[in-house]
C-alpha positions in Angstrom: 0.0 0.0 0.0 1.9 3.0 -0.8 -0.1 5.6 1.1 -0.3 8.5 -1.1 -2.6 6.7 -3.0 -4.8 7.2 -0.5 -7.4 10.5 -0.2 -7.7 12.1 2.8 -11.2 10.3 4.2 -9.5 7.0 2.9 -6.0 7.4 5.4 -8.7 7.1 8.2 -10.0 4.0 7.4 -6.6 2.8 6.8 -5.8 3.7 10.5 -8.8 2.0 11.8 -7.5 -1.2 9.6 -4.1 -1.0 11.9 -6.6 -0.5 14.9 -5.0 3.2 16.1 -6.7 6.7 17.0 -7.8 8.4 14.7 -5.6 11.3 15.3 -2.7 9.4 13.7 -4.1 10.2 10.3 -3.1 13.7 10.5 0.0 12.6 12.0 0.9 10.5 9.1 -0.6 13.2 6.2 1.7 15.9 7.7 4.9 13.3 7.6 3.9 12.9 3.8 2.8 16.1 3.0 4.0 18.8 5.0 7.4 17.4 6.1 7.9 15.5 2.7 9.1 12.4 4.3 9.7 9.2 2.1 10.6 6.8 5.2 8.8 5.7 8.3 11.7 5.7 10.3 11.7 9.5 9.6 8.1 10.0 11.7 10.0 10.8 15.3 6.5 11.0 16.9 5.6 7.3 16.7 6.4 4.6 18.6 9.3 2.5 17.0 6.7 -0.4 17.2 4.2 1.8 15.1 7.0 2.0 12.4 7.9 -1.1 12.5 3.9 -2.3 11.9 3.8 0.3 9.2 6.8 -0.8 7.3 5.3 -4.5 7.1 2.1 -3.0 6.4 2.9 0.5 3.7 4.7 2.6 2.1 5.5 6.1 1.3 6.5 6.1 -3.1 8.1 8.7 -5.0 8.8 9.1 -8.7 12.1 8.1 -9.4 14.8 11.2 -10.9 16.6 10.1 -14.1 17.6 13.3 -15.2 17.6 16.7 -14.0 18.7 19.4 -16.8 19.1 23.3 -16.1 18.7 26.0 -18.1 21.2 29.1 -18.9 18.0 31.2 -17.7 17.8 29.0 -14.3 15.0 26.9 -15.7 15.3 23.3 -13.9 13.7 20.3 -16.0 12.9 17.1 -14.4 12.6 13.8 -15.9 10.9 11.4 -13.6 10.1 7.6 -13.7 6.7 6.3 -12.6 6.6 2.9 -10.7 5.5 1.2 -14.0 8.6 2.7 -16.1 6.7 5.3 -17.7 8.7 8.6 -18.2 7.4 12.6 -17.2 8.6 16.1 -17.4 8.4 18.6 -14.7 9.9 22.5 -15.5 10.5 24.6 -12.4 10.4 28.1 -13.6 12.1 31.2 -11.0 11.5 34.4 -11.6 11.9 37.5 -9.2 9.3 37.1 -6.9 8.3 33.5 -7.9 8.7 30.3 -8.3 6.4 28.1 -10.3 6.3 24.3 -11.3 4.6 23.2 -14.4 3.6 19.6 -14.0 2.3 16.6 -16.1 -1.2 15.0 -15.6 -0.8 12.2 -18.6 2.1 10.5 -20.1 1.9 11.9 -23.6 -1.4 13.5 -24.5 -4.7 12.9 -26.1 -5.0 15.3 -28.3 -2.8 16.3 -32.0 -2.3 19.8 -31.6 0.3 20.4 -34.5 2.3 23.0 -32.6 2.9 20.8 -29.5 5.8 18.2 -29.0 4.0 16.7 -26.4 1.3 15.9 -29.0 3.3 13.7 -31.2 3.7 10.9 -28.4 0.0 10.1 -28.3 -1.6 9.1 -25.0 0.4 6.2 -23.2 -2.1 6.8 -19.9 -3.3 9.2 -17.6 -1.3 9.9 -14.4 -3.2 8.7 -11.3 -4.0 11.5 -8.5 -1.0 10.7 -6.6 1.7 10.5 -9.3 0.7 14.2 -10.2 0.7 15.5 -6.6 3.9 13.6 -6.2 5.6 16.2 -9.2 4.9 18.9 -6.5 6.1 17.0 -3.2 9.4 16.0 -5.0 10.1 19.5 -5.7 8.8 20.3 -2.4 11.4 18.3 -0.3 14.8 19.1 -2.9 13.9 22.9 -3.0 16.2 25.3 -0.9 14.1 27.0 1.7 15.4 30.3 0.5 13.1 30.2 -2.7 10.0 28.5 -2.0 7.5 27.3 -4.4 4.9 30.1 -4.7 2.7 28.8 -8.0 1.6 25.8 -9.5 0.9 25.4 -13.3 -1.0 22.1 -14.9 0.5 23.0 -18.1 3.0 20.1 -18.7 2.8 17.1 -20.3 -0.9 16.0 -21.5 -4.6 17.7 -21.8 -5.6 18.2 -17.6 -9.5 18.0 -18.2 -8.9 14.5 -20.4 -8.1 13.2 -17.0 -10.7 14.7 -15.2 -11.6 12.8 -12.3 -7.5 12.2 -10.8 -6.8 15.5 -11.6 -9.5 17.1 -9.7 -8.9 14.7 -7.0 -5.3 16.0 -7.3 -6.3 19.5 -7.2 -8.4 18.4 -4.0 -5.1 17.3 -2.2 -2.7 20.4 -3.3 -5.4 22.9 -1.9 -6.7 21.2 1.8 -5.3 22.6 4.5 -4.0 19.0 5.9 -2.6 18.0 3.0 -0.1 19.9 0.5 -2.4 23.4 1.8 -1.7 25.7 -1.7 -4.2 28.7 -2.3 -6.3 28.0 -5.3 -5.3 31.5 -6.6 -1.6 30.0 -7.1 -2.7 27.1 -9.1 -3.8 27.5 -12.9 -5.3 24.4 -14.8 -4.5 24.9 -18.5 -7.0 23.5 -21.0 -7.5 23.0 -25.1 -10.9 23.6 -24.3 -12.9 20.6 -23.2 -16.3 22.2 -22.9 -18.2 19.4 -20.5 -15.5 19.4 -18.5 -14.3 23.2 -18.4 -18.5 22.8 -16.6 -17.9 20.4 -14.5 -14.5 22.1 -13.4 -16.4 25.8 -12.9 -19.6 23.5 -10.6 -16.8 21.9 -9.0 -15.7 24.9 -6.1 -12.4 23.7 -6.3 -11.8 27.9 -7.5 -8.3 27.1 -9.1 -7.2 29.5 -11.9 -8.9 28.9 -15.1 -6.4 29.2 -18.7 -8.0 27.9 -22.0 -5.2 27.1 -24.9 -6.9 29.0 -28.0 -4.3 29.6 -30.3 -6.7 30.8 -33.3 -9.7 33.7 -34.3 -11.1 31.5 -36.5 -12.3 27.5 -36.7 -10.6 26.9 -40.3 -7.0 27.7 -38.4 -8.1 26.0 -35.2 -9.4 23.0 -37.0 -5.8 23.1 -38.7 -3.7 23.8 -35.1 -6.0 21.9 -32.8 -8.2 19.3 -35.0 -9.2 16.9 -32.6 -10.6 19.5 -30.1 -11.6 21.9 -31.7 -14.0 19.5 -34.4 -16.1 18.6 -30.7 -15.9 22.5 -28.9 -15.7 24.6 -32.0 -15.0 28.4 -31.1 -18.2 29.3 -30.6 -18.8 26.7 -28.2 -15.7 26.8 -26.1 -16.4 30.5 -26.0 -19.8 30.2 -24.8 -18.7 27.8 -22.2 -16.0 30.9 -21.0 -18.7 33.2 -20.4 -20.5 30.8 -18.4 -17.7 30.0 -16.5 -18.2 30.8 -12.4 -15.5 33.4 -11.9 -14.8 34.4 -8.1 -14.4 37.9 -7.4 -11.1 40.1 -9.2 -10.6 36.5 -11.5 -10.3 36.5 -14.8 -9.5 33.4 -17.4 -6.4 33.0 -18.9 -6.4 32.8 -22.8 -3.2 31.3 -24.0 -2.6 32.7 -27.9 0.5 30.4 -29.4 2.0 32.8 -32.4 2.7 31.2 -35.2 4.5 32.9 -37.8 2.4 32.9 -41.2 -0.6 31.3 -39.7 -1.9 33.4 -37.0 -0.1 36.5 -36.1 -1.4 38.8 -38.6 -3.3 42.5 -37.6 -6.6 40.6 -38.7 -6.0 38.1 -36.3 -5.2 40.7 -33.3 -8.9 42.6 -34.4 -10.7 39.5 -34.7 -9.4 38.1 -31.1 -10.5 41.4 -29.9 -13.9 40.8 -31.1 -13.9 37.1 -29.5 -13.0 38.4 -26.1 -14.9 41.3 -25.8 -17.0 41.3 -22.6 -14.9 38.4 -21.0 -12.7 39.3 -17.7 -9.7 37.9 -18.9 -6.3 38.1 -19.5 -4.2 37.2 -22.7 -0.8 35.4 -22.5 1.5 35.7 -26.1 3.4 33.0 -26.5 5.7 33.2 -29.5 6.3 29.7 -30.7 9.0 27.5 -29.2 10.8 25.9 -32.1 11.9 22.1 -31.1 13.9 19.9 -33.9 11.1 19.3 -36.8 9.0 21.8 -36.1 6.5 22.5 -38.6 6.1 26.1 -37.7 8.2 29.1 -37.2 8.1 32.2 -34.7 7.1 35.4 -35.6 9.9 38.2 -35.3 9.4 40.5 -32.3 8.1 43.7 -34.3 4.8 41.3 -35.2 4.4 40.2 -31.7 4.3 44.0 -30.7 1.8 45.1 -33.0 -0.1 41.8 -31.9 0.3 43.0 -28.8 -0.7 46.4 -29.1 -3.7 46.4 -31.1 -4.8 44.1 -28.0 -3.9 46.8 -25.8 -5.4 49.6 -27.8 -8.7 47.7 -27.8 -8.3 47.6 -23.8 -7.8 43.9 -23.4 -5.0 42.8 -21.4 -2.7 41.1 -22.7 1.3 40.2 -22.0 4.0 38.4 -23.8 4.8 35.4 -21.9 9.0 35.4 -21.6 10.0 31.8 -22.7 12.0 30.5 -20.1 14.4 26.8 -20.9 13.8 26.8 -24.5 17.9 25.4 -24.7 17.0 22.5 -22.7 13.7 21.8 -24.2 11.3 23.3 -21.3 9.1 26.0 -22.3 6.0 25.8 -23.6 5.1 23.0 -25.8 8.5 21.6 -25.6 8.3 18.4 -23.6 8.3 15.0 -24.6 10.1 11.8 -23.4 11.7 9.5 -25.1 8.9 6.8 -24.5 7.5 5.4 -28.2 4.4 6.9 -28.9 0.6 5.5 -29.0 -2.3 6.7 -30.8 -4.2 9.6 -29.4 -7.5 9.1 -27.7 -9.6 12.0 -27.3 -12.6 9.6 -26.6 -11.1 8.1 -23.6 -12.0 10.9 -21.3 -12.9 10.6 -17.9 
């Protein structure tokens, strides 16, 4: 039994397995996930005969480090093994007053967007609660205490809303109070627009930042960028889902705009995303495209991601252009992939 798997009503049943009080729950949860402890002989404030019982009975698992890369910008990259040899990427980002970790919530991803690295693996299988709150408790117990970790980004590896269920459980575990304890406000879920579930997510009072992945102004360059998604949530849809969306008070959603050069960058585009967005409370993020070996697209020079910009502004939308950060190690945006051989994408395998 390696007891992260279990959710927080499930580690007191477990204890009333073993036959203890059920304060020893919390004692055990804060071991795991407020001391970041990996052995029982670790937890001072049980008996040596409690360990002992534990350590015939449990265990306390961790994805295993096979590589750790850093960037000439201080961007760290993680590779990490799962129990069943499947392969992730982590990215821990610093900035000035920050520092965030972008983690994985499937190995590979369901959907084909053509811009994405990550896309060409295919789906190999969703990450279970655990192994995606694991990313975060990893990073957790290796970070110097000097620079803790401030924000939390599901923006790595796979489509977060494909693997609804764990990754809302997940979420569930990084934000209680007795578990990892994170404010919602510092963790963004980042979506190719999964309408049912963007729903779901806004019914759900879990109150985590919302970012939706929409890369186009129209559905003839979506279809091309984002086919699989955007042929079930066209833009009209995904759109209406956005204004529907539950926002707390001073929130806004996140719409992630990918510039491609050719293809989507043009004035025309700027005015027509202008159009789309009017009347939301949102924010735009510009990401000029990270080129990775093969690439079928290019980045726009920076005097078109100005005037992109700009026109944005000047139609008083907000919008920034987000600073790629370990693009010579493979780590921004869009960049990560593992060496495992690929599998077919299933975008009907949602859950």
């Amino acid at each position: 039994m390696n007891l992260k798997q279990l959710s927080f009503d499930e580690f007191d049943g477990f204890l009333r397995e073993l036959g203890w009080p059920k304060y020893r729950a919390q004692q055990l949860r804060d071991w795991i996930y407020k001391k970041h402890v990996s052995r029982f002989d670790a937890m001072t404030n049980l008996s040596k005969s409690d360990r002992a019982l534990l350590e015939t009975r449990a265990m306390i698992g961790e994805p295993e480090l096979v590589r750790q890369q850093r960037s000439t910008d201080g961007t760290q990259k993680f590779l990490f093994r799962l129990s069943d040899g499947q392969e992730i990427e982590s990215v821990l980002i610093p900035d000035e007053d920050r520092n965030t970790l972008c983690i994985s919530t499937q190995v590979g991803c369901t959907l084909d967007c053509t811009f994405c690295l990550t896309g060409t693996m295919g789906l190999l299988r969703n990450l279970k609660a655990h192994e995606i709150v694991d990313q975060v408790l990893w990073v957790l117990r290796h970070l110097e205490s000097r620079d803790p970790l401030t924000n939390v980004v599901l923006m790595g590896m796979g489509e977060p809303l494909a693997n609804y269920r764990e990754v809302t459980e997940a979420l569930k575990r990084l934000t209680h109070p007795k578990m990892v304890g994170l404010t919602p406000r510092r963790i963004t879920l980042s979506t190719s627009g999964l309408v049912p579930q963007i729903k779901r997510l806004g019914e759900s009072g879990l109150n985590v930042n919302l970012a939706v992945s929409l890369n186009a102004t129209t559905n003839a360059v979506r279809d091309r960028l984002m086919p699989a998604v955007n042929k079930l949530y066209p833009l009209e849809t995904l759109l209406r889902a956005c204004r529907d969306y539950p926002l707390p008070p001073r929130r806004r959603i996140f719409f992630e705009y990918v510039l491609l050069k050719g293809v989507n960058d043009s004035e025309a585009d700027a005015h027509r995303l202008l159009r789309l967005l009017k009347g939301l409370r949102c924010k735009v993020n510009l990401i000029p495209f990270n080129d990775y070996p093969g690439a079928p697209f290019g980045c726009p020079d920076d005097e078109t991601v100005l005037r992109f910009q700009k026109i944005l502004i000047e139609g008083h939308l907000t919008a920034f252009i987000r600073k790629s950060r370990g693009r010579d190690i493979l780590a921004a945006c869009g960049q990560l992939r593992t060496e495992t051989p690929s599998a077919p994408a299933l975008i009907n395998s949602l859950s």
